[in-house]
N, C-alpha and C positions, 0 to 999 in steps of 0.2 A: 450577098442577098440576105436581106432580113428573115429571120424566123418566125414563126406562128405562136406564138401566145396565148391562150385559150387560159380566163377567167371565170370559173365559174361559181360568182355571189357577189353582187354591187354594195356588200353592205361595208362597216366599217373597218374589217380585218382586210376585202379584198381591195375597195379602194385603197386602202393606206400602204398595200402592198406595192400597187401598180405605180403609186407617186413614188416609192420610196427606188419602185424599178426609174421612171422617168426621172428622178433627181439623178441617179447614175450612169446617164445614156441610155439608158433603155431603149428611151422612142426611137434610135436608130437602130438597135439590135433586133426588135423584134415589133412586128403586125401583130399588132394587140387588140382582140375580140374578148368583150366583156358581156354576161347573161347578168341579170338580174332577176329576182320573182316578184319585186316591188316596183309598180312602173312608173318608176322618178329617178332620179341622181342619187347620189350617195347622201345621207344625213345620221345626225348625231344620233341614236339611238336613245344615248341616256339622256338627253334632255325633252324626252317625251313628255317624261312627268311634269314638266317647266310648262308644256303645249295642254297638256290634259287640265291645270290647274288654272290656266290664263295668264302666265305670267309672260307669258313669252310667245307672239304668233309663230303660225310652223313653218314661215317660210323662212324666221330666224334661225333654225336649225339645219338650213342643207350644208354642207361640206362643200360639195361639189355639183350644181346643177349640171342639164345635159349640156349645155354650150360648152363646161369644161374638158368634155369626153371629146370634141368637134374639134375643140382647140389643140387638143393632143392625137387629134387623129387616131381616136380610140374606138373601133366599132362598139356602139353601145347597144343591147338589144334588151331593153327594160321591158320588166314584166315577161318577160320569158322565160320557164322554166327547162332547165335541161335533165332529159327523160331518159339517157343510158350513156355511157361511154365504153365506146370499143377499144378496147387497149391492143387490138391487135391490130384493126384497121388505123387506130391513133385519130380518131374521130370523135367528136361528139355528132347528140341528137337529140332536139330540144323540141316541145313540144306541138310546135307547126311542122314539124314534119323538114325542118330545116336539117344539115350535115356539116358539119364544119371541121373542118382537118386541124392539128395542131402536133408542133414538135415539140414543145412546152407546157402542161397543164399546172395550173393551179386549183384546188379547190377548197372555195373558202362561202362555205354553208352554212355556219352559223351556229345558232340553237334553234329549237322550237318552245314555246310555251307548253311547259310541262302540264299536262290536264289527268287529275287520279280519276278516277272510275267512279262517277256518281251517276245515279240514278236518277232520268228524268233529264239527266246533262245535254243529247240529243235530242230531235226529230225525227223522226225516217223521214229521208227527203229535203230535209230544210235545211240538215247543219245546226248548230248552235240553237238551242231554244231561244225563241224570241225574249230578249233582256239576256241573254248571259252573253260575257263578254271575256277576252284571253287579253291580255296587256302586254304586245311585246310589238307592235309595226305601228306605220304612223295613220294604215287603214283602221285597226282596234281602235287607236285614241281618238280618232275622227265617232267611230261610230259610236266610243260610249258618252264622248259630249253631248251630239245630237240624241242619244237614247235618256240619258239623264236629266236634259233641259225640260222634259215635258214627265219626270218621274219626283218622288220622293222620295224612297227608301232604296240604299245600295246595303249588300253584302257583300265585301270581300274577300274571299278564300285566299289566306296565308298572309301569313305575320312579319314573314322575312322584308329586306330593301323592297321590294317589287310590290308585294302587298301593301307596305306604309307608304309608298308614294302615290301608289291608287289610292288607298281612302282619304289622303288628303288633298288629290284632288278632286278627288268628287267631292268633297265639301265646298270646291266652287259654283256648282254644278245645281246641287239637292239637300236639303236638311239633314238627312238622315242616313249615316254612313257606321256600319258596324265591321269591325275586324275577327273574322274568326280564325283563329290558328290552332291547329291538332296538337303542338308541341305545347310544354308546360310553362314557356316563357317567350315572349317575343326575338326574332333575331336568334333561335337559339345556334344557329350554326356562326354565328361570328362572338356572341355575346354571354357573359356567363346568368346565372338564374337571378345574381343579385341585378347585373347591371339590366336582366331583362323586364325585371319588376321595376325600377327606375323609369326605364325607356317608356314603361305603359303606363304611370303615372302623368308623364308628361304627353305621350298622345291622346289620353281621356281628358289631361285640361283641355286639350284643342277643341274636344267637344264630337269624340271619336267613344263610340263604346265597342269596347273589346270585349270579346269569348276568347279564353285560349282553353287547353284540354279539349278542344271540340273539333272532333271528326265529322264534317257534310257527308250523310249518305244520299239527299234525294233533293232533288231541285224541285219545286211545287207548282203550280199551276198548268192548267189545260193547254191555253192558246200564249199565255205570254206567262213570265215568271211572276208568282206572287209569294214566292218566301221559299224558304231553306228548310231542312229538319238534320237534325244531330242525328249522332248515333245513341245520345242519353234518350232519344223522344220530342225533346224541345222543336221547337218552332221559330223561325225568327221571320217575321214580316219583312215583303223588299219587292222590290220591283226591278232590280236590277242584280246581277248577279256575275260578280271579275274574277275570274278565275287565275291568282297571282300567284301560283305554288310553288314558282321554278321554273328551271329552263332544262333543257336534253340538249345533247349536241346532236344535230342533225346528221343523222350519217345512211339516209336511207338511199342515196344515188349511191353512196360508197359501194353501202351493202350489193346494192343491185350488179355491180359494175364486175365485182369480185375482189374488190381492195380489203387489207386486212382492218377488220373495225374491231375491236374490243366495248370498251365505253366511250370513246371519239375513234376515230380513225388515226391507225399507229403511223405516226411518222419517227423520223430518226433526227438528230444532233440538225442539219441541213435542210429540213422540214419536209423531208422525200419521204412519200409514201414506201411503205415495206416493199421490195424487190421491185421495183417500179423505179428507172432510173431517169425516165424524164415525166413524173406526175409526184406534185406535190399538192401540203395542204397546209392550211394555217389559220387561228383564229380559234373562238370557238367548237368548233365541228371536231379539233387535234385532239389528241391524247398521246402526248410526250411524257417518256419514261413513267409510266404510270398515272400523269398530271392529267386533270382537265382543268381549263381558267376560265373561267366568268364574267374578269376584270378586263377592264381593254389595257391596262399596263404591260402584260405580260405578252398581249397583241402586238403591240408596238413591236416589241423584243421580236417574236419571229417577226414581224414583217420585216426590221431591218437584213435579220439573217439572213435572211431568203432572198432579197435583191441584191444583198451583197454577191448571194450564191448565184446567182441567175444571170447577172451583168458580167463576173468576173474580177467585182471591185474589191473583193476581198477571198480569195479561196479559200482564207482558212476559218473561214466564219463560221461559228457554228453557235447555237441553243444549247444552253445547259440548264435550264429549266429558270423559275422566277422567284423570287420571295417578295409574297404579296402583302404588300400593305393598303391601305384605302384611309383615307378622310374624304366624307362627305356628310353633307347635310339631311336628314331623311324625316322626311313630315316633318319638317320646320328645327329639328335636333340635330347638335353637329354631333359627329358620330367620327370616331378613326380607331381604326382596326388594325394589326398585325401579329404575325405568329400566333405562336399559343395562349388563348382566351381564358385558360387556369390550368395552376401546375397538372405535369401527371407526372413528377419523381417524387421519390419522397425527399431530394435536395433540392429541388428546388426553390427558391424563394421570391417569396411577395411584398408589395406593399400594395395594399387597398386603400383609398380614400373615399367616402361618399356621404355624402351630404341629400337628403332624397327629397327635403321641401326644394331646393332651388336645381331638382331635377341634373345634379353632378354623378358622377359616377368618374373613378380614375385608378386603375392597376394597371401592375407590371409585372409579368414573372420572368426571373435572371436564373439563367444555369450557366455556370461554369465563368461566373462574374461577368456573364453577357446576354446583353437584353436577348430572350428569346420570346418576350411576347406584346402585349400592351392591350388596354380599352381603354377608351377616352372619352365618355358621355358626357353633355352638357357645356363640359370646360374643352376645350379642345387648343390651347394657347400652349402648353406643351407640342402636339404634334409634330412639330417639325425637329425639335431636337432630337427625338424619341425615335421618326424613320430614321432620322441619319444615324443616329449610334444604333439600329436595329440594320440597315443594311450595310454597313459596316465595319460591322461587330466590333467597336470600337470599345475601351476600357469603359466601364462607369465609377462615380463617384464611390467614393467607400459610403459616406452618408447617402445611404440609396432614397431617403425621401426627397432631396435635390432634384431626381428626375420627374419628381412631379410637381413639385415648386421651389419658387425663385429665391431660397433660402442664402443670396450674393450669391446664385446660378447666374447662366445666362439670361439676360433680359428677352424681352423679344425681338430687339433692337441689334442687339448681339449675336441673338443666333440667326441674323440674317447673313454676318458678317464671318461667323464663326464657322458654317455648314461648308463642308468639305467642296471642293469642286465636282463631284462627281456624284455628288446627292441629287437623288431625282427629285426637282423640286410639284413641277405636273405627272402625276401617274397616269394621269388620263394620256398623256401626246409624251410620254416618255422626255420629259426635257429638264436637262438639270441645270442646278445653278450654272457650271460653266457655260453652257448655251446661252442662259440668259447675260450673264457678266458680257460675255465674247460680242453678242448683237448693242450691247451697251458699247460697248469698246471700238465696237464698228463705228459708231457715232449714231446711234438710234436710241436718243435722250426722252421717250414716250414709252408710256408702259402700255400703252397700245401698239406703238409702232412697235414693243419689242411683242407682243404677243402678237404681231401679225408676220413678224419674222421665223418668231419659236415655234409658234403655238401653243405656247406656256399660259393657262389661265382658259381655253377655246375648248376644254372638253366640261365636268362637271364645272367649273367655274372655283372649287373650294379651296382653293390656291390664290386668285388671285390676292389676295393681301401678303400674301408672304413671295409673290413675283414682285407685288408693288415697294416692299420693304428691298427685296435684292435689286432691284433695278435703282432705288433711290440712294443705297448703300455703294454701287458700281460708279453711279455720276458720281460719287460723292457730292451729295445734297441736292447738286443741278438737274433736278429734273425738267423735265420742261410741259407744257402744259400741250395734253391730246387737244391737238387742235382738229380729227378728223372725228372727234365726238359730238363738233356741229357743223359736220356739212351735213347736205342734205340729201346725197347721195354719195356710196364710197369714192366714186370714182373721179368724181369734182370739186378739186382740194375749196370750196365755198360754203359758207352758209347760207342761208335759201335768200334772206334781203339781197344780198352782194352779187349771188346768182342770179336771180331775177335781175337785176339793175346792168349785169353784164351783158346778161342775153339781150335784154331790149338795146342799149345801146350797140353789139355789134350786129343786131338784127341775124341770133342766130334761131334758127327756123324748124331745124331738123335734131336727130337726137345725134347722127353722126356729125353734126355741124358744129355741134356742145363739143363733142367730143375732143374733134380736131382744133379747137382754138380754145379748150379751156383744161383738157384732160391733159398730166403728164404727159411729155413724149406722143400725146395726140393718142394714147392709145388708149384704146374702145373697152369698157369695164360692162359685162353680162348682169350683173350686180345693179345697176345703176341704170339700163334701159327703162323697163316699166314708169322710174320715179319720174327720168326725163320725160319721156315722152307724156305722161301724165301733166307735167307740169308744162309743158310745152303749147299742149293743146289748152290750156285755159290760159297761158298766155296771152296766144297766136289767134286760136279761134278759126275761124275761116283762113287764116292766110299759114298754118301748121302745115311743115310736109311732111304729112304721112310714110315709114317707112316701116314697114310691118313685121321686118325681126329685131323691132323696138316693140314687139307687143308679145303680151302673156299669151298661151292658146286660148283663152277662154278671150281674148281680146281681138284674136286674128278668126274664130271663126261665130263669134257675137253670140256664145253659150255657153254655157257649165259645166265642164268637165268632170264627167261620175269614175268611179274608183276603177269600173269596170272598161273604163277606155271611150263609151257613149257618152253622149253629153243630155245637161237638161235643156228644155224650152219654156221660156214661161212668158206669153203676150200680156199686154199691156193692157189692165182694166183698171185704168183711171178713180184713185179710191178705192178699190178692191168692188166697184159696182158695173156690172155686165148685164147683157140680155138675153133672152133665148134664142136669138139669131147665133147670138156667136157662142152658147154653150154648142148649139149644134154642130158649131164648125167645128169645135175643138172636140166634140167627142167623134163626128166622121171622122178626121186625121187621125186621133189615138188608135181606130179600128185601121184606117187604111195604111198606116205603116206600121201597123203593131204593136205599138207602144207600151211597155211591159207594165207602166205604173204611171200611174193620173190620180196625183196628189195636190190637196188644198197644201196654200203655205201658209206659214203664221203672219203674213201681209198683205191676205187675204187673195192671193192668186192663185191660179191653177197651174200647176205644173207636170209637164209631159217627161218622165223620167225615162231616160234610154233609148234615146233617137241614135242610129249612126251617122258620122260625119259626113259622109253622104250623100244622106238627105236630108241633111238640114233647108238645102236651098229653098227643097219642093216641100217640107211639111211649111215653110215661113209661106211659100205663095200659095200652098191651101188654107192658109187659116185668117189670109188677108185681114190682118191685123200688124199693128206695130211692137216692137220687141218693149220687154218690160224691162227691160236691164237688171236680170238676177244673174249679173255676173260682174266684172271688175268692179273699180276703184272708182265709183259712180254716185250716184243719187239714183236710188230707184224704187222706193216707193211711199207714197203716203196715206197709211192704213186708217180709216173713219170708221165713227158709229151711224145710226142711223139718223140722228141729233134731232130737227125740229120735224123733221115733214111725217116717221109713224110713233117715235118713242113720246112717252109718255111724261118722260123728266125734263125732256129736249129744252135747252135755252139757248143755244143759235144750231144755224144750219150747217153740219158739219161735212155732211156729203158733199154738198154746192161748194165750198170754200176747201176741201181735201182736194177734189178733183180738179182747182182751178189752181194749185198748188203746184200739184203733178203736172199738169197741163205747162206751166212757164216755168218750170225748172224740169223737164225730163231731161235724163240722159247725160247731166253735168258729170263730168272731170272732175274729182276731188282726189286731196290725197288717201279718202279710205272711202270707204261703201258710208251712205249716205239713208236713214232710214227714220221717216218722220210719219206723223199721225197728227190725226184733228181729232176731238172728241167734243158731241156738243153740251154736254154737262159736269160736275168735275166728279161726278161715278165713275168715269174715265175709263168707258169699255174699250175704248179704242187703243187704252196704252201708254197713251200722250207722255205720262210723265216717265216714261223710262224710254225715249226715244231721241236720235239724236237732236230732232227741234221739235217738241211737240206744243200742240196748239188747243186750249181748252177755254170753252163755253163759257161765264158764269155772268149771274143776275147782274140788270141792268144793261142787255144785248155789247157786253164787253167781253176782250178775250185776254188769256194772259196767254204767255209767249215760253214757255220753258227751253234748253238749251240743254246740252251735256249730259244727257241721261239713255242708260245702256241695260240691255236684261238680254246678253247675251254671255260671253266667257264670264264678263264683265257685270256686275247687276249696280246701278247708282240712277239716284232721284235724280230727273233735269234741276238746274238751278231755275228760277221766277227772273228772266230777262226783262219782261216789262210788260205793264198791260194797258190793251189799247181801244179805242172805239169800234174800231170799222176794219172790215175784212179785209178793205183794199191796203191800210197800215198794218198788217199780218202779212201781205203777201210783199208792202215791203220792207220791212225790217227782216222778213226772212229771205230775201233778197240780200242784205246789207250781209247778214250775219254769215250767209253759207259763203260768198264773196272772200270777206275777211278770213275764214276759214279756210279758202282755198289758197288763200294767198299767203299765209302765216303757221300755216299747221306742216308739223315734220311730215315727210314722209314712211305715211303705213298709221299716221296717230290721228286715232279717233276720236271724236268730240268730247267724248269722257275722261279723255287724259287731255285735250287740249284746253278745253272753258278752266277747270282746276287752275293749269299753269297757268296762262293769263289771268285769271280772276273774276268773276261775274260782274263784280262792279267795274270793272277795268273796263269791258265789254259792253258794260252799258251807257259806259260814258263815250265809249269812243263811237259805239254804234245808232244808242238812242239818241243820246244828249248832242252826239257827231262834235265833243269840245275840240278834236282837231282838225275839223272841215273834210275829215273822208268819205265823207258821205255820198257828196254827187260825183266821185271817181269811181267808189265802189259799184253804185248804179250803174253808171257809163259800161264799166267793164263787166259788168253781169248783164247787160245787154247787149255787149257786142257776144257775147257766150252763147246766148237764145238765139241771137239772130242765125250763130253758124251751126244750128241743131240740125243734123238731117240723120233720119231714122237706117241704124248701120243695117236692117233686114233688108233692104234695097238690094245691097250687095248679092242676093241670092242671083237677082238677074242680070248682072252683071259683074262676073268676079274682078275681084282688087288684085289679085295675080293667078295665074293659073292653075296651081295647086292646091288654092286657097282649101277646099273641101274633099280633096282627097285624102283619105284614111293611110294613116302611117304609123298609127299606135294598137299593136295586138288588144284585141277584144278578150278582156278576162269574163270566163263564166260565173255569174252569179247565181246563188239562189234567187227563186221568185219565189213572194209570196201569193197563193191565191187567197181572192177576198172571202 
């Protein structure tokens, strides 16, 4: 009979744990119930910053969505917190009031965002003053995008990894981004004063101003933050305010529960909590022989132990604590760390190099003829030889400047060749070169297929080229070319033409129908739903079968999914222009099902924040209106000025032709969200030029046409696609162009990254000039699109499956704000 397993933390130490149990039979051994306080899947943590700056959407960072938990027959209860553990009854108890027995506990809690004691930091009642923000989940970095986009000036508290990844992403964000750190140099807990005056040289080119020596005692403003004050007196203007000073190991269930916590919670060699012979913990949240780790390298390490110990696969496995090393890149600087950051014997020995105009920095301190420490600023092309003789402890050169240049050293070429097998080449996913060579050897000639093997290169990413050099070293030379870097979804070894030409010819209809005639072995990839089924329906149109765990939640019940488990509502005002019949409706509904927040968007609609699922059905047939599509992978809206009929500059009617836009493309199918603007002058209140097609007025009643323009993570001017007479040639060339868009654009890629790759002129010819006759196919097939529109708020009065609008996601409590 299976055992009870009881996980309690969905993040990176606990998932990694649970896989590292299922790669060892686990899933037979034990009924594995997993809590989480985040109500999503597992995701990268450290690649927030990648999310927070735009470089990377956030749905590229899960690990593990819920389907995986489903797939493993893993009870998953996200967004649940659990609120005491009885170690006598061997239970937990989470905070619905739930009870869950267990013969095995894990707990793996994490950190919290370390926040010092400022003044003014609070609200009574509200939590966090409105503008400050803590940097550590994927809810923070959601909320300091949207706080930022409508702000200019951030301050962020602390200078360490955490603080320089915040302020330089908010420079994607806002102009105006200052670092203050209370320490005498940046990074000072990894880096020494020389390499930390260096490091802020090159964050101020970036066009970051630092404060260091500066103590925040008092957050400023009344109703929202308007600036900071030192402990010198100073003042720093801001409107936002990231609170990035560190992390604590969470250990406050410990506490509660009566487990031994010091500064983590003590475990032993086997990652068992102190006297406690079936409750363990690991991650973060641990404090092993004195240690606490920050890194997820050393994560890795217990998690392997720990399943070793749990399975049986290894009994004699045990934690002996980790020696931490790090390379990574931090606001835009490669940075790699180990050991000790400057001697403290008086034998010890150095060598410094630093160069401070081209922002280098590079020491070493050696005791007892072996490396015990290094920094690596700017140059970071040592790194790799430096961890391996550092974990190691391998002899060094007698000529000790060797180990920082290639003085007939190893090349870089060489020491892909030269690094020991047992050298960890990913500290992120714990995987060394032998892993890599071994999935080589398996016959996996990609350095994608090998990082989807390893995992090698799939946490901070600052490895991949020294995966790519071991990998091409292993083939010996024969690498062979990532061919799954242009499918269009992971799960359909195709590129989107070949895909597209297959499906129409085997006339497949459905996403499981992909699946089964084009997916390896026919098997069904979670990963790959949304894109099919996306692409499907603007194939298919009216003749697509619908199959609804091919759809995202915001897909399946036709609303916005808020952080708190409610969703948004936003009906359909054509142009962003309504009347007073239907404000009336929408503000009766806001009152009659309580609606905690009734907010304009910046698309000019109204949006009902914090409906339950519900009633979704009954607030769409009070408000007898059609849905505005503020959710998926859509076209939904096209934002106008008031152009000829009251403005004053007005040169065509922008209202009349916004709304006649909206009107014959609602509701399309695209590979990303879809968001255009008319404006009828080129004062361009409406936006036009930073929209995915936007459409502008000018003398002589002509319009131009712009394309490819973003003021979102992303900020770029449309390109000038073409200018035309008549409105009815706007409504079809934007016709031709969203067409071609859908039919040629990656999936998840936005007009901004899409028009770039193609080329404007490329696009103009194909679409204006039509030099290869696709013009009356693209029409054809953008009409057969409109003809299969029908309004998914229907669905209220007659559900698409019977569950469709039952609630099954815990309702997290938020703050409200009153007006």
């Amino acid at each position: 009979m299976a055992r009870r397993l009881v996980v309690i933390g969905n993040g990176m130490a606990g998932a990694r744990t649970v896989e590292e149990i299922l790669e060892r039979g686990g899933g037979d051994l034990f009924d594995i119930t997993m809590f989480g306080a985040e109500p999503y899947g597992n995701y990268n943590r450290i690649l927030l910053s990648t999310v927070l700056s735009g470089a990377e959407d956030e749905s590229g960072i899960f690990l593990n969505d819920v389907d995986w938990y489903a797939a493993n027959r893993i009870d998953l209860h996200p967004g649940v917190r659990v609120t005491r553990i009885d170690r006598f009854a061997r239970t937990v108890t989470d905070e619905l009031g739930g009870t869950t027995p267990y013969d095995k506990l894990i707990l793996a809690t994490g950190s919290d965002a370390f926040v010092p004691p400022i003044a003014g930091l609070h609200r009574p009642g509200r939590g966090y003053h409105q503008g400050v923000f803590t940097f550590r989940t994927l809810d923070d970095t959601r909320g300091m995008i949207r706080y930022a986009r409508e702000h200019q000036r951030a301050v962020v508290i602390g200078g360490g990894l955490l603080g320089l990844e915040a302020a330089r992403g908010l420079q994607s964000h806002l102009p105006h981004v200052t670092l203050v750190h209370s320490a005498g140099h940046l990074m000072n807990a990894q880096l020494d004063s020389q390499a930390g005056a260096i490091l802020r040289r090159s964050v101020e080119a970036l066009g970051i101003e630092v404060v260091i020596g500066a103590r925040t005692t008092e957050i400023l403003g009344k109703e929202a933050v308007t600036g900071v004050r030192l402990a010198d007196g100073r003042t720093i203007r801001c409107d936002i305010v990231v609170v990035a000073a560190g992390i604590r190991p969470n250990t406050a269930l410990a506490e509660r529960s009566g487990l031994d916590v010091e500064r983590g919670i003590v475990v032993d060699d086997q990652m068992r909590c102190l006297d406690e012979p079936d409750i363990y913990a690991v991650g973060e949240c641990v404090q092993h022989r004195g240690e606490t780790y920050g890194l997820v390298a050393p994560l890795w390490e217990q998690a392997r132990v720990l399943a070793d110990h749990l399975t049986g696969a290894d009994p004699d496995a045990a934690y002996h604590g980790s020696r931490t090393a790090t390379k990574l890149k931090v606001a835009g600087v490669d940075v790699a760390t180990m050991g000790l950051k400057e001697p403290d014997r008086d034998d010890d020995e150095t060598v410094v190099f630093a160069e401070r105009r081209r922002g280098v920095y590079q020491s070493v301190v050696i005791r007892d003829g072996r490396l015990a420490g290094a920094t690596l600023l700017g140059d970071v092309s040592k790194a790799a030889f430096l961890i391996q003789a550092f974990d190691r402890g391998s002899p060094l050169p007698e000529e000790r400047i060797r180990l920082l240049f290639d003085l007939g050293g190893p090349s870089a070429e060489t020491s892909a060749a030269e690094l020991a097998d047992e050298a960890q080449v990913c500290n992120c996913n714990g995987v060394t070169k032998a892993a890599i060579v071994g999935a080589v050897q398996s016959g996996t000639r990609t350095v994608g297929g090998v990082a989807d093997a390893t995992r090698a290169g799939k946490g901070c990413g600052s490895c991949k080229t020294l995966v790519g050099q071991i990998v091409e070293w292993a083939a010996g030379g024969e690498v062979e070319e990532d061919e799954s870097a242009s499918w269009y979804v992971p799960g359909i070894p195709l590129a989107k033409p070949e895909l597209m030409t297959t499906i129409r010819n085997m006339e497949l209809k459905s996403v499981s129908a992909v699946f089964a005639a084009l997916a390896p072995g026919g098997a069904e990839d979670a990963r790959s739903k949304m894109g099919l089924a996306s692409l499907l329906r603007m194939m298919w149109a009216g003749e697509y079968v619908d199959e609804r765990d091919a759809r995202f939640i915001n897909d399946r019940v036709h609303a916005n999914i808020q952080r708190d488990g409610t969703f948004s509502v936003v009906p359909q005002m054509k142009g962003g222009v309504t009347t007073p019949h239907q404000l009336r409706r929408i503000a009766d509904v806001a009152e009659r099902y309580r609606v905690p927040m009734v907010k304009l968007t910046g698309g000019q609609r109204i949006d009902l924040l914090g409906v339950r699922k519900e009633d979704l059905p009954a607030v769409w047939a009070d408000l007898d209106m059609p849905s505005g599509y503020a959710y998926g992978k859509s076209f939904r809206t096209v934002k106008t000025c008031v152009g000829l009929e009251f403005c004053r500059f007005g040169l065509g009617d922008s209202t009349t032709l916004g709304i006649a836009i909206e009107s014959r493309f609602q509701g399309l199918e695209s590979p990303a969200k879809l968001k255009l603007a008319v404006t009828g002058c080129p004062r361009n209140c409406a936006e036009a030029y930073v929209k995915d097609l936007g459409v502008v007025a000018v003398e002589g009643g002509r319009w131009e046409i712009y394309v490819g323009g973003a003021a979102g993570a992303h900020i770029r001017k449309g390109d000038l696609l073409t200018t035309v007479d008549t409105a009815d040639e706007v409504i079809r060339l934007t016709g031709r162009f969203l067409q071609f868009y859908r039919e040629h654009a990656n999936w998840l890629e936005r007009t901004y990254a899409f028009v770039p790759r193609y080329g404007v002129d490329r696009l103009r010819a194909l679409i204006v000039d039509d030099v290869d006759g696709l013009g009356a196919g693209l029409d054809e097939r953008m009409d057969a699109s409109i003809a299969a529109y029908r309004d998914p708020w229907k669905e209220g009065a007659a559900l698409a499956t019977p569950g469709q609008f039952r609630t099954s996601l815990p309702l997290i409590a938020l703050p409200r704000r009153v007006p």
